[in-house]
N, C-alpha and C positions, 0 to 999 in steps of 0.2 A: 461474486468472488471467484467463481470458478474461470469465467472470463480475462481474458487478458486484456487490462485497461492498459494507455498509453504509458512509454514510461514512467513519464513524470507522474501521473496518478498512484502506478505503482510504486515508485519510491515514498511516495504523501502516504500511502497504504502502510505499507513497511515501515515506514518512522512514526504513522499512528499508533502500530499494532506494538512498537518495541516501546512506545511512550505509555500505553497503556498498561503493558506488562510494568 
């Protein structure tokens, strides 16, 4: 997490973490 994955992973990250909330 601390890592910075390629965008597109990081947007897939970001709409996981707001789909989980």
């Amino acid at each position: 997490m601390l890592k910075v994955p390629p965008k597109k992973k990081n947007a897939k990250t970001l709409l996981k973490q707001i789909t989980k909330l």
